[in-house]
Backbone as JSON, one array per atom type, in Angstrom:
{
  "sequence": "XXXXXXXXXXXXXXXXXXXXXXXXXXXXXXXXXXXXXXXXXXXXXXXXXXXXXXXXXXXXXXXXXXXXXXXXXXXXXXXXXXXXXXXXXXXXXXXXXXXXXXXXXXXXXXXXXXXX",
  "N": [[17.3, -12.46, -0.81], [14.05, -11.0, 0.22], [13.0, -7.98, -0.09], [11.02, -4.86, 0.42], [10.33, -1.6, -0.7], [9.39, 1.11, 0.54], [7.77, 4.22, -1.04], [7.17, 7.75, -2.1], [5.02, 8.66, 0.18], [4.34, 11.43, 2.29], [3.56, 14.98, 3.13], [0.23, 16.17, 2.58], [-3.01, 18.28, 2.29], [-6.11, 18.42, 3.26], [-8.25, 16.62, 0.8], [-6.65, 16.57, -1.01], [-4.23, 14.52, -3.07], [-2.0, 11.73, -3.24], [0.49, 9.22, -4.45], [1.3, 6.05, -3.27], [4.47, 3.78, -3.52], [5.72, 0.65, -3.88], [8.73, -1.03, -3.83], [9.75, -3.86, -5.14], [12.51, -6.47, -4.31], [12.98, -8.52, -6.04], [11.18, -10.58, -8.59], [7.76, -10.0, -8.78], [5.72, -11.9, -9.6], [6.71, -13.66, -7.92], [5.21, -13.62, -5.57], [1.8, -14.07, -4.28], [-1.0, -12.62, -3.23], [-0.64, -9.22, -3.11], [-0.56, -6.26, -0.87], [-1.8, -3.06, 0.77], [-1.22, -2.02, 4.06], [-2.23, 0.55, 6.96], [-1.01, 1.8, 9.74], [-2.19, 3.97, 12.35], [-1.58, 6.32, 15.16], [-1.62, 5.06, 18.18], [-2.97, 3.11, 17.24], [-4.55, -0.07, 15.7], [-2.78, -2.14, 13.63], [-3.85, -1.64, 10.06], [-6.2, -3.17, 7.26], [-5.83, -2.01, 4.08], [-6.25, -1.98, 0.98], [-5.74, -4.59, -1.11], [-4.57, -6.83, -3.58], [-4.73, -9.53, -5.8], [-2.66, -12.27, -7.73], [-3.94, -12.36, -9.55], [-5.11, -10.09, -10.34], [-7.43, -9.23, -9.41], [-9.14, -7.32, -6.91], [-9.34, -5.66, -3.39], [-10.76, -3.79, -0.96], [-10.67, -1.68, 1.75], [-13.31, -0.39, 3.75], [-13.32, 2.02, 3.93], [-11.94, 3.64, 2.68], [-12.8, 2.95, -0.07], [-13.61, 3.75, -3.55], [-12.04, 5.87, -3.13], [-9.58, 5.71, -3.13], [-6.92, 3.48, -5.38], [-5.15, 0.65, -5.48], [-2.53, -1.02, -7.59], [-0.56, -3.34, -9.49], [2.28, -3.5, -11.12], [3.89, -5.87, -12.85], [6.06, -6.38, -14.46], [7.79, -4.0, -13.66], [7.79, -4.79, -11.21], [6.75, -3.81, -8.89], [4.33, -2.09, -6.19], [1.5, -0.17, -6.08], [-0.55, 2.52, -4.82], [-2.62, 4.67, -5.47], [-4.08, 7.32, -4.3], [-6.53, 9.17, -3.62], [-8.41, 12.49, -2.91], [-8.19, 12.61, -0.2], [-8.4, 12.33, 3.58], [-8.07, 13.7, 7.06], [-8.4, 12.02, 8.52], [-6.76, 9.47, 7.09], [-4.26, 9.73, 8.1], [-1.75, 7.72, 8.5], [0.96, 5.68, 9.03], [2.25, 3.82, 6.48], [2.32, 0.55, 4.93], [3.93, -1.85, 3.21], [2.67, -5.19, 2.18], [3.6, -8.05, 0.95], [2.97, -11.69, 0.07], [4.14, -14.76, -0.16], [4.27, -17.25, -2.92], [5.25, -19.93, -2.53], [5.78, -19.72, -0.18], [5.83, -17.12, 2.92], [5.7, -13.99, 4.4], [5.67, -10.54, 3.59], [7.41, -7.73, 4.69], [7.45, -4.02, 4.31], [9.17, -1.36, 5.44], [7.83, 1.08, 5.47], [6.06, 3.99, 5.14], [5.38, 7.41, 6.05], [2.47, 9.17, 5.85], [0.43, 12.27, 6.12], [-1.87, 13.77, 6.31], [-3.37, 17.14, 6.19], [-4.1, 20.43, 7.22]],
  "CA": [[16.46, -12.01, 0.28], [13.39, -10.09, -0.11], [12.97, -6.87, 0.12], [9.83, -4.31, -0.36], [10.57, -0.26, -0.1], [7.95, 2.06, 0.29], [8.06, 5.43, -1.15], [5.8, 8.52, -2.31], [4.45, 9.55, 1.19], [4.46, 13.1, 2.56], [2.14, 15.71, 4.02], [-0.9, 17.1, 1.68], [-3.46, 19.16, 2.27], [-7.09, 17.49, 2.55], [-8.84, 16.62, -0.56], [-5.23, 16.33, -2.1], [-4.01, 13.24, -3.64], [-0.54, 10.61, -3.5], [0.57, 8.1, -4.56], [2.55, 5.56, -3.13], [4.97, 2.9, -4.88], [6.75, -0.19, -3.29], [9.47, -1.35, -4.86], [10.53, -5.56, -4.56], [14.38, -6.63, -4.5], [12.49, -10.13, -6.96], [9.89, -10.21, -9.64], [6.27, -9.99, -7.86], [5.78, -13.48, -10.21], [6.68, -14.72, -6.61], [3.84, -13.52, -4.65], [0.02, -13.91, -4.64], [-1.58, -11.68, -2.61], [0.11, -8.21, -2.32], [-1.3, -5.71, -0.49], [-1.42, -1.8, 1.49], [-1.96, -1.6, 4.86], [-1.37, 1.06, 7.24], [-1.22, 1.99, 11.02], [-2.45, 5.5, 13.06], [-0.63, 6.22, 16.27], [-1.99, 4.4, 19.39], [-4.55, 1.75, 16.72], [-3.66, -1.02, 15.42], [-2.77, -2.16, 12.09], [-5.54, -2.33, 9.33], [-5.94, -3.56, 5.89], [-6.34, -0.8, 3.27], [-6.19, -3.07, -0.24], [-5.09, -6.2, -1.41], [-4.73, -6.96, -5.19], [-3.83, -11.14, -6.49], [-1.97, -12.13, -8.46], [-4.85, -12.3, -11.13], [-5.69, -8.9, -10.27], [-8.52, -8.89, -7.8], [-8.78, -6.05, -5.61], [-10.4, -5.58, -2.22], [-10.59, -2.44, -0.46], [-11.45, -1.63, 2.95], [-14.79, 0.38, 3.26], [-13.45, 3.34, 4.4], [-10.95, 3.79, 1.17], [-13.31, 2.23, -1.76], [-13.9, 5.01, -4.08], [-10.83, 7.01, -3.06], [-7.94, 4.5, -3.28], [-6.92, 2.86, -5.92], [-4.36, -0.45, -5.66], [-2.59, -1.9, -8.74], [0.2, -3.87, -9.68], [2.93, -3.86, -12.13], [4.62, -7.54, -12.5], [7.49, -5.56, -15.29], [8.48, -2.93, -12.99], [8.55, -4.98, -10.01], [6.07, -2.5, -8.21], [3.05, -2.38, -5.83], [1.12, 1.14, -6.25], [-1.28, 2.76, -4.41], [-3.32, 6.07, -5.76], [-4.71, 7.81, -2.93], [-7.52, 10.25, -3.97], [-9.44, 12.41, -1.85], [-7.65, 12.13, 0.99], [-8.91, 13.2, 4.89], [-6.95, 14.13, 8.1], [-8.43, 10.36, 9.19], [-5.99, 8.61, 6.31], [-3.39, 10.03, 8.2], [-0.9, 7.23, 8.77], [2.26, 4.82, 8.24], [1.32, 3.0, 5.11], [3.17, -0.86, 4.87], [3.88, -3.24, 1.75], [2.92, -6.6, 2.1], [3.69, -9.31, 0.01], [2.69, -13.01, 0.75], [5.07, -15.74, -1.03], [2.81, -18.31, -3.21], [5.05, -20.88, -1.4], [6.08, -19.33, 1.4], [6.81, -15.88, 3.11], [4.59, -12.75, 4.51], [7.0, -9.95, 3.71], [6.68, -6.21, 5.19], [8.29, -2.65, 3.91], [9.8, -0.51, 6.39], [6.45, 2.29, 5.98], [5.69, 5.11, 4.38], [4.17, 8.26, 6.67], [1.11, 10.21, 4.87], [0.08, 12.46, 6.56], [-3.12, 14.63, 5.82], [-3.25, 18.4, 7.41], [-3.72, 21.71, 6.83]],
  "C": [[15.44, -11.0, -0.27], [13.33, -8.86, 0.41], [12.03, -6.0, -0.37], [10.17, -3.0, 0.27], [9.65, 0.35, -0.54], [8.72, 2.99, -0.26], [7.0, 6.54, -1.58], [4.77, 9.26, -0.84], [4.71, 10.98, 1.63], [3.16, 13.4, 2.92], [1.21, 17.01, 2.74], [-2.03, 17.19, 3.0], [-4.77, 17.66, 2.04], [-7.54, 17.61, 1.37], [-7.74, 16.7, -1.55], [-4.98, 14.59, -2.48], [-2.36, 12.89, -3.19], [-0.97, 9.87, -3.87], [1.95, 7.32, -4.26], [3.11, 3.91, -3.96], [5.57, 1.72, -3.62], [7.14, -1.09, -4.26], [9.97, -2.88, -4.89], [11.83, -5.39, -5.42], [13.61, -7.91, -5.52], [11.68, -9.64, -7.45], [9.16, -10.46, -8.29], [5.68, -11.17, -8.55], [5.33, -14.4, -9.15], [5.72, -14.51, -5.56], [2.9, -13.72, -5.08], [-0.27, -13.24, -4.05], [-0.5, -10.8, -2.11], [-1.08, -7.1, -1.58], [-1.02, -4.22, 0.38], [-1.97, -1.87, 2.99], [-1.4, -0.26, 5.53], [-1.99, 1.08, 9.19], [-1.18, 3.57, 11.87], [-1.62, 4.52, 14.07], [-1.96, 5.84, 17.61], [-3.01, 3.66, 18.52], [-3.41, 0.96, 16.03], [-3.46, -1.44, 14.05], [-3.87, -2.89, 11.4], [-5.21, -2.31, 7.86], [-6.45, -1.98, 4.92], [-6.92, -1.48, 1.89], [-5.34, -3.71, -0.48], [-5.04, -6.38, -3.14], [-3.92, -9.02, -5.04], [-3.26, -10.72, -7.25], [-2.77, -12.22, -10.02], [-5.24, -10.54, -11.09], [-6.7, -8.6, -9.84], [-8.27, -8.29, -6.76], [-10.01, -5.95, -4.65], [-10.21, -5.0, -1.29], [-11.13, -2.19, 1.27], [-12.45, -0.29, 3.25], [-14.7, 1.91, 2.97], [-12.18, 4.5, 3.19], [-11.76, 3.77, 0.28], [-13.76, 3.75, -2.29], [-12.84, 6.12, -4.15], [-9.58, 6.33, -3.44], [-8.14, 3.68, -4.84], [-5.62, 1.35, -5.98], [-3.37, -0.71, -7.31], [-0.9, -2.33, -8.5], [1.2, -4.02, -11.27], [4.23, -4.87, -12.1], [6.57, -6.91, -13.23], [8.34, -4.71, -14.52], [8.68, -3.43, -11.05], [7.73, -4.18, -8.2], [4.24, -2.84, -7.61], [2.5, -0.61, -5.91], [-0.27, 1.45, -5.63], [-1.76, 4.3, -4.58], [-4.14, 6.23, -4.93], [-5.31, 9.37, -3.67], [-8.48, 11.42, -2.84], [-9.39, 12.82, -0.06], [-7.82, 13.27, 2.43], [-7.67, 12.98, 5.78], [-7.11, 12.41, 8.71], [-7.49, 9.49, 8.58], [-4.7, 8.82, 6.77], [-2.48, 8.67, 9.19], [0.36, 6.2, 8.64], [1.64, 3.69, 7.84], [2.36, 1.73, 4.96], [2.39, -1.41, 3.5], [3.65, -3.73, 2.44], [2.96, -7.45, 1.4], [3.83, -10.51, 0.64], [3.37, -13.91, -0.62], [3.76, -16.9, -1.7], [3.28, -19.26, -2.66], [4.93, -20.49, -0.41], [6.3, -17.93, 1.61], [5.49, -14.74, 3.53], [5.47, -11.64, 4.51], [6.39, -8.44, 3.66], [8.12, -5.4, 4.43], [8.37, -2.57, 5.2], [8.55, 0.95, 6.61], [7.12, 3.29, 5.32], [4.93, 6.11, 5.39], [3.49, 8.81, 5.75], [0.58, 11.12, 5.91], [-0.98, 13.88, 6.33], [-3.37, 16.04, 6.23], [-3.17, 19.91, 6.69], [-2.95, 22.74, 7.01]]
}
């Protein structure tokens, strides 16, 4: 069964940095498109970045420049470097991993939350 655990969230300070990690129960071999999204309280869920499995990354506008995505296939791991970071980035951050046959598979979330 799959399994993807967030971790690395917590409460900084603006213009502070994280980074968060999600961890798969299987190699990442088995996905193509992983990816970060996350969700504020009363909106709805939005894409943050996406990385393939070739390593193509694609950011959503309001991240590019601050975020960074990547992937390590050895360790099993999706990673997200968060640079920069405003009181607006403040919210529960989700794995996703999409199966290359089959499967759209969610973490359990990560809060971030931005604040002085």
């Amino acid at each position: 069964q799959v399994q993807l655990v967030e971790s690395g969230g917590g409460l900084v300070q603006p213009g502070g940095s994280l980074r968060l990690a999600c961890a798969a129960s299987v190699s990442i071999f088995n996905f193509g498109t992983m990816g970060w999204y996350r969700q504020a309280p009363g909106k709805q869920r939005e894409l943050v970045a996406t990385i393939t499995g070739g390593g193509s990354t694609n950011y959503a506008e309001s991240v590019k420049g601050r975020f960074t995505i990547s992937r390590d296939n050895a360790k099993k791991a999706l990673y997200l470097q968060m640079n920069s970071l405003k009181p607006e980035d403040t919210a529960v951050y989700y794995c996703n991993a999409r199966g290359i046959i089959a499967g759209d598979f969610w973490g359990q979330g990560t809060q971030v939350t931005v604040s002085s």
